[in-house]
C-alpha positions in Angstrom: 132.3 112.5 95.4 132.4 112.5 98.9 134.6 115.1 100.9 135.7 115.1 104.3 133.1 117.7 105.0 130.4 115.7 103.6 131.4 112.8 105.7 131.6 115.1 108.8 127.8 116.0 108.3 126.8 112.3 107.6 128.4 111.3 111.2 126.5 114.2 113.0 123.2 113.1 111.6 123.8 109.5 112.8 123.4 111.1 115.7 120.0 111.2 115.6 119.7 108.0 113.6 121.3 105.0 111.3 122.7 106.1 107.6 122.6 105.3 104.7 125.3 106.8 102.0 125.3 106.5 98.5 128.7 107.1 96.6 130.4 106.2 93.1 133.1 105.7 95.0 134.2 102.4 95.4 133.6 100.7 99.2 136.9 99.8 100.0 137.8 103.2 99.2 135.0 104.2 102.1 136.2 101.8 104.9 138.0 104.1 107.3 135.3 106.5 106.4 133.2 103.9 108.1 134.8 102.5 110.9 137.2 105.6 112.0 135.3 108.1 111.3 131.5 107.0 111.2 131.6 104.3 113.2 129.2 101.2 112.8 125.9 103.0 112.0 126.9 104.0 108.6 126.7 101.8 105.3 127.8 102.7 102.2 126.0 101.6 98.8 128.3 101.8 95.7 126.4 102.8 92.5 124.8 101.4 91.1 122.4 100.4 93.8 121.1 97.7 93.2 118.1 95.9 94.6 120.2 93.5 96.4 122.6 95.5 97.8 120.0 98.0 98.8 118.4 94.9 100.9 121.6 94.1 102.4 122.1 97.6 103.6 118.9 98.3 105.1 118.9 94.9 106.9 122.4 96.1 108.1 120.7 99.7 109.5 117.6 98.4 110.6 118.1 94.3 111.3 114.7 92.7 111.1 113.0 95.2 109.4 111.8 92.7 106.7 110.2 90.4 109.0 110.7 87.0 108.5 114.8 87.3 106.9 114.4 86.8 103.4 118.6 85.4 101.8 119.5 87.9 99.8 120.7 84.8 96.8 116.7 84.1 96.9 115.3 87.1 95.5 115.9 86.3 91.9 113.9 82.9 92.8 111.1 85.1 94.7 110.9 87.4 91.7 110.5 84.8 89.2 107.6 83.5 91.5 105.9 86.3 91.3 106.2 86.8 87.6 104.7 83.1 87.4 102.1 83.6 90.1 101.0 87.2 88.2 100.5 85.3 85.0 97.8 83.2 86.6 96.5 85.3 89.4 93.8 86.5 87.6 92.2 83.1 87.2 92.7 81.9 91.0 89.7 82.4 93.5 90.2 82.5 96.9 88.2 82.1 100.0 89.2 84.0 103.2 88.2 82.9 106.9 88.9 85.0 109.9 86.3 86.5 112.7 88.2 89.6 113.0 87.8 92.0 109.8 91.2 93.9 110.1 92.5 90.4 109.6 90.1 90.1 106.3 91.7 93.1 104.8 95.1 92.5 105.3 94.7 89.0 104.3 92.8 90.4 101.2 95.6 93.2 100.5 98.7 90.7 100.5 96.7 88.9 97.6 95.5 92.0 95.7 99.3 92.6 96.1 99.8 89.3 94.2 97.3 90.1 91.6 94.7 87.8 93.4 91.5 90.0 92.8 88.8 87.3 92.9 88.2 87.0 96.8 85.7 86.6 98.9 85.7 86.2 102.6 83.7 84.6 105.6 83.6 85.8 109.2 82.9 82.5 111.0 84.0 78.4 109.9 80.4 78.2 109.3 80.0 81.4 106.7 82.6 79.8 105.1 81.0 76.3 104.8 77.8 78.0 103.1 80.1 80.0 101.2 82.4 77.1 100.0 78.7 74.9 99.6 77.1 78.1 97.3 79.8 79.0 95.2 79.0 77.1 91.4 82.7 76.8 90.9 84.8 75.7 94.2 87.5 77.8 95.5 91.3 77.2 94.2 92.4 78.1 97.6 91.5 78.8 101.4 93.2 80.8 103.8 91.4 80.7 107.3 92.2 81.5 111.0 93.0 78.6 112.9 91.4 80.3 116.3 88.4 80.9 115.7 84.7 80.8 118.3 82.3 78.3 117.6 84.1 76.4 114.7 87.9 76.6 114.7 89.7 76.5 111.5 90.8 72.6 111.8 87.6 71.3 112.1 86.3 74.1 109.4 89.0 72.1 107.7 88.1 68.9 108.3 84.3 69.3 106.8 85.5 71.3 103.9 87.5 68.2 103.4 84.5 65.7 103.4 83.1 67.2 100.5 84.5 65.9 97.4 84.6 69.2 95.6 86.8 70.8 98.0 89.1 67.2 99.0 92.3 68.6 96.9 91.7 72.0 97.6 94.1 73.9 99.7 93.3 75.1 103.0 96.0 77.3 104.6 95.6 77.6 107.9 96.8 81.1 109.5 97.9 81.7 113.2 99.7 83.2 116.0 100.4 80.0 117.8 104.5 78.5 116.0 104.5 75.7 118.2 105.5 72.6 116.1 102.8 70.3 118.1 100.1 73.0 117.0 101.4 73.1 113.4 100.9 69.3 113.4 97.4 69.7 114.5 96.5 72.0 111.9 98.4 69.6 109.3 96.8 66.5 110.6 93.2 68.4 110.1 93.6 68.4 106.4 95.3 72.0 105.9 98.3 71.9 103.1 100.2 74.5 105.1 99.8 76.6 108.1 101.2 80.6 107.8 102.2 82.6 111.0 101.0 85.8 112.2 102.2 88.2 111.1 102.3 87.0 107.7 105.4 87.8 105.5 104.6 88.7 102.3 107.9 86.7 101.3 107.0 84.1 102.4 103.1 84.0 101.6 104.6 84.5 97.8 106.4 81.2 98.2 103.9 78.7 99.7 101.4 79.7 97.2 103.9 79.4 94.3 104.5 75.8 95.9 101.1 74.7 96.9 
């Protein structure tokens, strides 16, 4: 239970930076607490916490702090996603394009974070022509830069495309650039969707469950 004391510690630490408390009291028994006392900083979680309201409150103390805003009635659908895109993760191959090889790795993390282990990656449109060319079974999925030197990722698209093995394959495109007329480009090249930089995991989970 929280005492007045308690409380008067929680409001000099907010001092220094937002709060978080977490009581068995019920909230509405907490307002004043918060808005008298505490002031704005301060968000109390009943218990039990719950995944959902532990995403509420941390968006409340730190807004923004998971990216791209993720509504709070879609995480049942995101969990269920993942469930689903666990289940066939080990059997999905994936291809990934980008000149810079911090890009590689992060790209490559997010999927291992999906369960997608069977990756291989290309530093150049071109490595990943002889890569898509050599592999005996094609990829299920490509994720490449869209700026790229030498060959960008639309036209890396766009002769991926010509060869019927890789015609209803997926090529994501990945960028920096979220102008709609860009977007267009990169659909009009061939590429199923196009992801922005940084890439939300949230988000990432979603257009692969939907490709």
């Amino acid at each position: 239970a929280r005492t007045t004391a308690d409380l008067e510690v929680v409001k000099q630490a907010r001092a220094a930076a937002p709060s978080l408390s977490f009581s068995a009291i019920k909230v509405e028994s907490l307002k004043h607490f918060e808005t008298d006392r505490l002031g704005p900083d301060l968000f109390a979680v009943a218990k039990p916490v719950t995944v959902k309201k532990l995403v509420k409150a941390l968006d409340g103390v730190l807004p923004g702090c998971f990216g791209e805003q993720l509504p709070l009635d879609s995480l049942r659908r995101l969990r269920t996603q993942q469930s689903l895109l666990g289940a066939m993760a080990h059997s999905v191959s994936v291809l990934v394009v980008d000149d810079v090889e911090l890009n590689r790795r992060v790209v490559s993390l997010k999927l291992a974070q999906m369960g997608i282990t069977n990756v291989r990656s290309a530093s150049s449109g071109l490595e990943a022509l002889r890569e898509a060319a050599s592999a005996t079974v094609p990829f299920d999925l490509i994720l490449t830069d869209v700026m790229m030197p030498e060959l960008d990722g639309c036209e890396t698209t766009r002769r991926l495309k010509a060869d019927p093995r890789y015609s209803a394959v997926p090529v994501v495109g990945i960028t920096g650039n979220r102008d709609a007329e860009f977007s267009r480009m990169c659909l009009e090249a061939g590429m199923a969707a196009v992801l922005g930089k940084p890439i939300d995991t949230a988000a990432m989970f979603t257009l692969l469950h939907d490709l």
